[in-house]
N, CA, C and O atoms as a printed pandas DataFrame, in Angstrom:
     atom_number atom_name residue_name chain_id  residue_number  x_coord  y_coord  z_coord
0              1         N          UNK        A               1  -21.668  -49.517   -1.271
1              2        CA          UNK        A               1  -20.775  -48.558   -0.669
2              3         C          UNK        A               1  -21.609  -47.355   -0.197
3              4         O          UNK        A               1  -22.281  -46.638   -0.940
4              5         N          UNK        A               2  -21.475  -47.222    1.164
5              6        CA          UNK        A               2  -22.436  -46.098    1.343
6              7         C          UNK        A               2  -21.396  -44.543    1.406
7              8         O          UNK        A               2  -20.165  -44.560    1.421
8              9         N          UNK        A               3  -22.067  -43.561    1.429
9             10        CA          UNK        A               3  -21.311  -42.412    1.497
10            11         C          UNK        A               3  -22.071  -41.436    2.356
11            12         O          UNK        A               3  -23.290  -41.444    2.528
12            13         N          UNK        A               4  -21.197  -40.587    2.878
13            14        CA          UNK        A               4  -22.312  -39.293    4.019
14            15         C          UNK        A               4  -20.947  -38.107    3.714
15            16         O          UNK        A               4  -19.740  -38.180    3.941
16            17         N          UNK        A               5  -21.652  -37.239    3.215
17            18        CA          UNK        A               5  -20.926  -35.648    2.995
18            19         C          UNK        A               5  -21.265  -34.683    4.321
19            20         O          UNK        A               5  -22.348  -34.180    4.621
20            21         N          UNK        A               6  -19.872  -34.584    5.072
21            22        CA          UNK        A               6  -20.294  -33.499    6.314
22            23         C          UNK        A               6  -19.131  -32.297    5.790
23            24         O          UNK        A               6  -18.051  -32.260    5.201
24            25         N          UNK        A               7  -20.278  -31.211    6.521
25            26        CA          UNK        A               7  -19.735  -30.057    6.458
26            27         C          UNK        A               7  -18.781  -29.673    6.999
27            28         O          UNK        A               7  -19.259  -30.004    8.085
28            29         N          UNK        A               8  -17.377  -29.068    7.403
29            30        CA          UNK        A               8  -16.608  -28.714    7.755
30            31         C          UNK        A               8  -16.604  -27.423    7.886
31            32         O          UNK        A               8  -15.952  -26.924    8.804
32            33         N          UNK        A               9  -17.289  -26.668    7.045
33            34        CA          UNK        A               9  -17.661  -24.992    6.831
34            35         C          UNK        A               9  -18.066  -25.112    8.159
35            36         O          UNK        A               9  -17.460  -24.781    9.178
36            37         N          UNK        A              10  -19.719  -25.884    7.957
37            38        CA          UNK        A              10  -20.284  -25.923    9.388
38            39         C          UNK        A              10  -19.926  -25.839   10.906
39            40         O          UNK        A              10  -20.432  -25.093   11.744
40            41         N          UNK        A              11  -18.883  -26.823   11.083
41            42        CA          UNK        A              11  -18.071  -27.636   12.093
42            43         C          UNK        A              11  -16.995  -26.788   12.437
43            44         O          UNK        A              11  -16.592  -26.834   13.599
44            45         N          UNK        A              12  -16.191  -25.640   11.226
45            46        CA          UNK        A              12  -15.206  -24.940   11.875
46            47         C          UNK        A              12  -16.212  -23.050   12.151
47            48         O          UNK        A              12  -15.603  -22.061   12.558
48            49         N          UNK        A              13  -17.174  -23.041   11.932
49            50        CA          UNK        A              13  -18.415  -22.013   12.305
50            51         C          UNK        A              13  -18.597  -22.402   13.804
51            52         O          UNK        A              13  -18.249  -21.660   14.723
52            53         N          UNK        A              14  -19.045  -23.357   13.937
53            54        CA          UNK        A              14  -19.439  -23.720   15.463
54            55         C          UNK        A              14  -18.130  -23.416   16.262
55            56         O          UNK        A              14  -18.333  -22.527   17.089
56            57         N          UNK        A              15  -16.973  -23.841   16.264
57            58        CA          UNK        A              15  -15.976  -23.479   16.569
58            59         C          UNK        A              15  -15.556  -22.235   16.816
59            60         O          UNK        A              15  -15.252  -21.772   17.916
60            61         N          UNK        A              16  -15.542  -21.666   15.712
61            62        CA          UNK        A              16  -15.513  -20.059   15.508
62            63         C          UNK        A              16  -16.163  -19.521   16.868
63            64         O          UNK        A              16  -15.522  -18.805   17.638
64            65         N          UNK        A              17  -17.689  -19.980   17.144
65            66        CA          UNK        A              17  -18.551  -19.168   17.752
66            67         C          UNK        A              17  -18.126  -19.537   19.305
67            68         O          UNK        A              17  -17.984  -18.783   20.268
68            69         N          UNK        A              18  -17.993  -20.783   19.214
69            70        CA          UNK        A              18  -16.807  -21.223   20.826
70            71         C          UNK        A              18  -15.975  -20.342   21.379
71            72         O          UNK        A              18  -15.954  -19.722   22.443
72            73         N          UNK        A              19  -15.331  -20.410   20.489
73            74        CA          UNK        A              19  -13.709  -19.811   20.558
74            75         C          UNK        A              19  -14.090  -18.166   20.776
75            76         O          UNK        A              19  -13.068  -17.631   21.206
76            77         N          UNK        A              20  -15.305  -17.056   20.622
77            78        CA          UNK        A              20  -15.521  -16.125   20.441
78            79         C          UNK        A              20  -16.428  -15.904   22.145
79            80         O          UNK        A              20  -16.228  -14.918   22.855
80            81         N          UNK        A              21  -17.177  -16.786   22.435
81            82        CA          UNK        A              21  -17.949  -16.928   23.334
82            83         C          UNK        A              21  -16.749  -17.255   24.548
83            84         O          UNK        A              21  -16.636  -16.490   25.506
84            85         N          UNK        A              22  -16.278  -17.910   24.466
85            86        CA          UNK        A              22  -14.752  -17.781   25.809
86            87         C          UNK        A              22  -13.799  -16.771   25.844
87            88         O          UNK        A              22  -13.278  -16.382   26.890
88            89         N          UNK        A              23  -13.521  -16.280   24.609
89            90        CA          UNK        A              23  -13.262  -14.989   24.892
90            91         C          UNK        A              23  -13.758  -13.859   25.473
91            92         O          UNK        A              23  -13.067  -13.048   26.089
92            93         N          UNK        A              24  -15.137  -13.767   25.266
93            94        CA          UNK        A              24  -15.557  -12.529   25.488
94            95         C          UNK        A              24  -16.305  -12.110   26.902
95            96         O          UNK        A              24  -16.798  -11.141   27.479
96            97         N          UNK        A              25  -15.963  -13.940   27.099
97            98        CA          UNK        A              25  -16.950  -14.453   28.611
98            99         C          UNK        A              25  -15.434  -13.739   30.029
99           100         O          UNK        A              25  -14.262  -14.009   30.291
100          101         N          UNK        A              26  -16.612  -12.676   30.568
101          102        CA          UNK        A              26  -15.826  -12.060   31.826
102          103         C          UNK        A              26  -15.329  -13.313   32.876
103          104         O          UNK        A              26  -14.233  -13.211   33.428
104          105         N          UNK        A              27  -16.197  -14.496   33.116
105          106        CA          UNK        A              27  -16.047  -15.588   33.628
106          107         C          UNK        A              27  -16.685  -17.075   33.355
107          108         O          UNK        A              27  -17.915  -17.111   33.346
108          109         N          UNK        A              28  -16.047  -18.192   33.151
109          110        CA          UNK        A              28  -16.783  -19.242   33.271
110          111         C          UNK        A              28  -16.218  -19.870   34.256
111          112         O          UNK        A              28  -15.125  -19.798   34.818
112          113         N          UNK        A              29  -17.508  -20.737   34.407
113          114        CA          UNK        A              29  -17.399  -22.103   35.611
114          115         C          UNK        A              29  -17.660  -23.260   34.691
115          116         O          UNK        A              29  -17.592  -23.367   33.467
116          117         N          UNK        A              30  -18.035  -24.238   35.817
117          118        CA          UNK        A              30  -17.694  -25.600   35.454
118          119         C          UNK        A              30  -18.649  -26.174   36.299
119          120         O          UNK        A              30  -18.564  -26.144   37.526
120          121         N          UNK        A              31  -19.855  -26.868   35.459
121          122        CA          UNK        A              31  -20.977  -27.392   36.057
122          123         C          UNK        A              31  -20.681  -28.714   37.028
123          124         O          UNK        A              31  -20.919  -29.783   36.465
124          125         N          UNK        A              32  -20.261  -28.796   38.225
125          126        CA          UNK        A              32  -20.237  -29.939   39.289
126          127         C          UNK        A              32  -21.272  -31.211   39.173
127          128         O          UNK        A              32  -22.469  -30.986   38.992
128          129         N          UNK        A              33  -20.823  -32.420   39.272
129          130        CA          UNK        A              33  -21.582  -33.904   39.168
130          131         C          UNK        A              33  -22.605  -33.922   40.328
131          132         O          UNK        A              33  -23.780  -34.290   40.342
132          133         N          UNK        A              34  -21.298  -33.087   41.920
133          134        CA          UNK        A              34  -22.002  -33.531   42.584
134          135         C          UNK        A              34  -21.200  -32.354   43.579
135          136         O          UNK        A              34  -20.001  -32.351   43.858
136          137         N          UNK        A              35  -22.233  -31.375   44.014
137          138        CA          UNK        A              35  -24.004  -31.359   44.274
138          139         C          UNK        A              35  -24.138  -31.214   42.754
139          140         O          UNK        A              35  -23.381  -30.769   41.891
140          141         N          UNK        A              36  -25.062  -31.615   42.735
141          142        CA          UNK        A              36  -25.941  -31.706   41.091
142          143         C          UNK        A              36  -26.238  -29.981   40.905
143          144         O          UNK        A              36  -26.602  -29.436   41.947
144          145         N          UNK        A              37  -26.154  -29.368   40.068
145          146        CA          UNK        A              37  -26.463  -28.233   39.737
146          147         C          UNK        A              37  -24.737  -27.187   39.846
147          148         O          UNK        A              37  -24.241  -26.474   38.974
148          149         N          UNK        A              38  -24.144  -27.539   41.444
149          150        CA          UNK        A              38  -23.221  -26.960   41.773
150          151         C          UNK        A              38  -22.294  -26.511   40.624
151          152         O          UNK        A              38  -22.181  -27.164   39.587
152          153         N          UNK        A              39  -21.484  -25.086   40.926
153          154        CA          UNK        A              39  -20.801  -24.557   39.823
154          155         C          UNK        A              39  -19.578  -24.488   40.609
155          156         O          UNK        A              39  -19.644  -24.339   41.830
156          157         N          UNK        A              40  -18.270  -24.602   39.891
157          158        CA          UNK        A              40  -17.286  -24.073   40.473
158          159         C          UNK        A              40  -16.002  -23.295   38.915
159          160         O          UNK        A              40  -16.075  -23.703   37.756
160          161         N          UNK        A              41  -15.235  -22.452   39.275
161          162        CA          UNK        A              41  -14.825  -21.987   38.410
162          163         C          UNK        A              41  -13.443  -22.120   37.607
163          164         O          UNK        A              41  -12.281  -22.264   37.987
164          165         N          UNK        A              42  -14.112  -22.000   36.190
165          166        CA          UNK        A              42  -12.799  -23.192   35.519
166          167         C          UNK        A              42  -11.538  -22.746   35.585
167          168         O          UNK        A              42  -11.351  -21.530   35.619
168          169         N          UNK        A              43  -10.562  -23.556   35.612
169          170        CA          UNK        A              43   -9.032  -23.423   35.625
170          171         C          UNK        A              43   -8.535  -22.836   34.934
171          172         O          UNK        A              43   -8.503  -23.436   33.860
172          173         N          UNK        A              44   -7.876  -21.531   34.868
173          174        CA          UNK        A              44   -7.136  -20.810   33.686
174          175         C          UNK        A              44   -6.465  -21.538   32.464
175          176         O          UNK        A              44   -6.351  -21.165   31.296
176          177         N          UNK        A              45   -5.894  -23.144   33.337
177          178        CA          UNK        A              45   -4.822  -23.388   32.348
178          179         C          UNK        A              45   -5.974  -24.702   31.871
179          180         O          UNK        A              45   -5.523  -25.210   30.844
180          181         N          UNK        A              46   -6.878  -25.174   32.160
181          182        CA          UNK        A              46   -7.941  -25.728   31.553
182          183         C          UNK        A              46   -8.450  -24.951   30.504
183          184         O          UNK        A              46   -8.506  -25.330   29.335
184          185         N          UNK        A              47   -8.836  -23.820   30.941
185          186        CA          UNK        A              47   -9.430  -23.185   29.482
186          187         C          UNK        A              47   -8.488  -22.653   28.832
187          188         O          UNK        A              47   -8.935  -22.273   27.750
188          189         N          UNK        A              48   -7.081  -22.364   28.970
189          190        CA          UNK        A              48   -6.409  -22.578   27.790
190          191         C          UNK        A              48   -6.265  -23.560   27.051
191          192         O          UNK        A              48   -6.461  -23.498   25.837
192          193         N          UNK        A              49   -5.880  -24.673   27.699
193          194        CA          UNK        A              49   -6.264  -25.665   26.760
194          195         C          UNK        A              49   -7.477  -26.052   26.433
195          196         O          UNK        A              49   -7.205  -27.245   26.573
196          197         N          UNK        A              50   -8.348  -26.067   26.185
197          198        CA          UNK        A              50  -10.068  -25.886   25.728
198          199         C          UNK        A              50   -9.680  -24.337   24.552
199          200         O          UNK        A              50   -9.977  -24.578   23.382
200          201         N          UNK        A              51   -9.237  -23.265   24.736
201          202        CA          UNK        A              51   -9.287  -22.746   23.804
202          203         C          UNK        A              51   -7.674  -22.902   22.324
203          204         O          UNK        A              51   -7.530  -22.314   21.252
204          205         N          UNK        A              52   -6.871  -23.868   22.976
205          206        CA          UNK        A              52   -5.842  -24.083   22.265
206          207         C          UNK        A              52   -6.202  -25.541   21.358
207          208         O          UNK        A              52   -5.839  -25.714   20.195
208          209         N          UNK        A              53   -6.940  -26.460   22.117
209          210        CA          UNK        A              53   -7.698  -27.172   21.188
210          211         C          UNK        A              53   -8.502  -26.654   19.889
211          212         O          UNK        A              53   -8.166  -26.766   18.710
212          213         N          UNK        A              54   -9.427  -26.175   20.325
213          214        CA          UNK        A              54  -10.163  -25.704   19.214
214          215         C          UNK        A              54   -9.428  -24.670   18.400
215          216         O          UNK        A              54   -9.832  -24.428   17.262
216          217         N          UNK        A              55   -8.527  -24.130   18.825
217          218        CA          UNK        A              55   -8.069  -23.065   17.838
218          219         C          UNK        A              55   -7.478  -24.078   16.601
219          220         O          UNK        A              55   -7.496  -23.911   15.382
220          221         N          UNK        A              56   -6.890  -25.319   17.513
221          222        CA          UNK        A              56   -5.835  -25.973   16.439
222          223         C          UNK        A              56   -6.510  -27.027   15.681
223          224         O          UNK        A              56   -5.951  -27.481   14.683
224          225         N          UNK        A              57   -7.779  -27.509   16.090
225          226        CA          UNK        A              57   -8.942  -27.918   15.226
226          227         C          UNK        A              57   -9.305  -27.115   14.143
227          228         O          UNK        A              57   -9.305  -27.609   13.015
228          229         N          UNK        A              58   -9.607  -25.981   14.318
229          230        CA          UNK        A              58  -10.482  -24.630   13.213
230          231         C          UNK        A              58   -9.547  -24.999   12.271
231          232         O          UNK        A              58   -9.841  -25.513   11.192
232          233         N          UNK        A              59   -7.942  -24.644   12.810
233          234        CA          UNK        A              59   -6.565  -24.620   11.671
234          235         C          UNK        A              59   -6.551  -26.001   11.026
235          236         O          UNK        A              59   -6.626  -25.840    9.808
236          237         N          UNK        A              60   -6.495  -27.115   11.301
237          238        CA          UNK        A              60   -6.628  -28.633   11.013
238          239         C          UNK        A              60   -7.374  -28.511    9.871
239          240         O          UNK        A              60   -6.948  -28.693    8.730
240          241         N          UNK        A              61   -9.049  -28.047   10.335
241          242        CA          UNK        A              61  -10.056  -28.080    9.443
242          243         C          UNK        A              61   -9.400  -27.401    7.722
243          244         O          UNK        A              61   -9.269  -28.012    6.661
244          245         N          UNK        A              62   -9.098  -25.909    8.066
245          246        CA          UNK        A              62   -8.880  -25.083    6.936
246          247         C          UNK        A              62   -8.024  -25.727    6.318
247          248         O          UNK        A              62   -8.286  -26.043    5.157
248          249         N          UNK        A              63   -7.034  -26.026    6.775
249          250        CA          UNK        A              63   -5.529  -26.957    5.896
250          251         C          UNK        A              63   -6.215  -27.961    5.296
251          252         O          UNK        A              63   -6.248  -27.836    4.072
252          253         N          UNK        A              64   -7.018  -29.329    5.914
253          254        CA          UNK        A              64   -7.355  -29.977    5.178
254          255         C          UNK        A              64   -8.573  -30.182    4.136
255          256         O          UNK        A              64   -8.880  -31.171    3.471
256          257         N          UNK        A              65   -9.165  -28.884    4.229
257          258        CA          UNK        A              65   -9.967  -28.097    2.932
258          259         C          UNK        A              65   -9.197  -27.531    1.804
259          260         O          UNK        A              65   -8.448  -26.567    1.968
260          261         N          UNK        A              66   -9.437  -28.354    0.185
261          262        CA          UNK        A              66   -8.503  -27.880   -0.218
262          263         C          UNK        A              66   -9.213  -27.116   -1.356
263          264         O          UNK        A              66  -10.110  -27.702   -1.963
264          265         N          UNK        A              67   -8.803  -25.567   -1.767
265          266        CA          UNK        A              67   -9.564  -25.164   -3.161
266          267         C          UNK        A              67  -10.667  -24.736   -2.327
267          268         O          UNK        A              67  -11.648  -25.241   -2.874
268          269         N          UNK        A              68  -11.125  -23.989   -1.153
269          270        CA          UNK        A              68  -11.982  -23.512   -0.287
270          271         C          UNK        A              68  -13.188  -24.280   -0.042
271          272         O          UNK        A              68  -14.094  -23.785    0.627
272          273         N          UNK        A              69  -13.290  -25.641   -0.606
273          274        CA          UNK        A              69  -14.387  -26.659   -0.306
274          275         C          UNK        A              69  -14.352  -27.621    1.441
275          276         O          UNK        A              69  -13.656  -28.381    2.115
276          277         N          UNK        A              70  -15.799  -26.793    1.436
277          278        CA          UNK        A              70  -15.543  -27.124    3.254
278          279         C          UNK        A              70  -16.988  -28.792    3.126
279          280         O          UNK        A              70  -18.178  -28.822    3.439
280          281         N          UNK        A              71  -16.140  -29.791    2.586
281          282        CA          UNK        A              71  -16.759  -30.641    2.335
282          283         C          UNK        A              71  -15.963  -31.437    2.686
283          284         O          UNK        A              71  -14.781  -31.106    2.592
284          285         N          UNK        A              72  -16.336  -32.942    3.284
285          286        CA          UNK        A              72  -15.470  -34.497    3.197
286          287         C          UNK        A              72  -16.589  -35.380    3.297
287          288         O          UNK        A              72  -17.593  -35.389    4.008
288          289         N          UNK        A              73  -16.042  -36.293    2.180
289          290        CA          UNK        A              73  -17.011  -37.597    2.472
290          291         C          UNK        A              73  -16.650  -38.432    2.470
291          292         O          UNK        A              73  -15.687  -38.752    1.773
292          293         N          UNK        A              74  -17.375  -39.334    3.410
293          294        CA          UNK        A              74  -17.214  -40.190    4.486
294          295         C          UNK        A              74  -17.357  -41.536    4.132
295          296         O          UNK        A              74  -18.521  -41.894    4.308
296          297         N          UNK        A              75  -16.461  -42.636    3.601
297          298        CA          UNK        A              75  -17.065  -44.138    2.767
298          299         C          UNK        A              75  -16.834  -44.794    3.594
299          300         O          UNK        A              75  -16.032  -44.498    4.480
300          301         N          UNK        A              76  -17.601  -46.077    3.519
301          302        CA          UNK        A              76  -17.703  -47.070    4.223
302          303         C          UNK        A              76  -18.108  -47.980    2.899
303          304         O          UNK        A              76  -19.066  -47.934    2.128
304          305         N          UNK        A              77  -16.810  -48.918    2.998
305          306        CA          UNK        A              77  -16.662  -50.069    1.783
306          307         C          UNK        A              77  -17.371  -51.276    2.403
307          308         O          UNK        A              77  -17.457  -52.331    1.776
């Protein structure tokens, strides 16, 4: 039976720093396939949802941490 312990502390931190970095960002774009490099600028209601995701991930995370342990591990029988 193998086992792998991931962090969730970790995973809702990275999040955190997402969710802080789109806020505070005066503007983002949206890196284009094609022209390669090309930028164009993201959709209001795209990055609401991009920031309504992750908000409701972070919350997911905390609820299913229970007793402030930002731990889950992972079996494979």
């Amino acid at each position: 039976m193998a086992e792998t312990r991931v962090s969730t502390g970790a995973l809702s931190e990275v999040i955190e720093l997402y969710l802080k970095l789109l806020r505070e960002a005066s503007k983002i774009q949206v890196e284009l396939e094609d022209p390669p490099g090309g930028r164009i600028d993201l959709d209001p209601g795209k990055l609401n949802a991009i920031v309504t995701g992750l908000s409701a991930a972070s919350g997911a995370l905390a609820q299913g941490c229970q007793q402030g342990v930002y731990g889950l591990f992972l079996i494979k029988e």
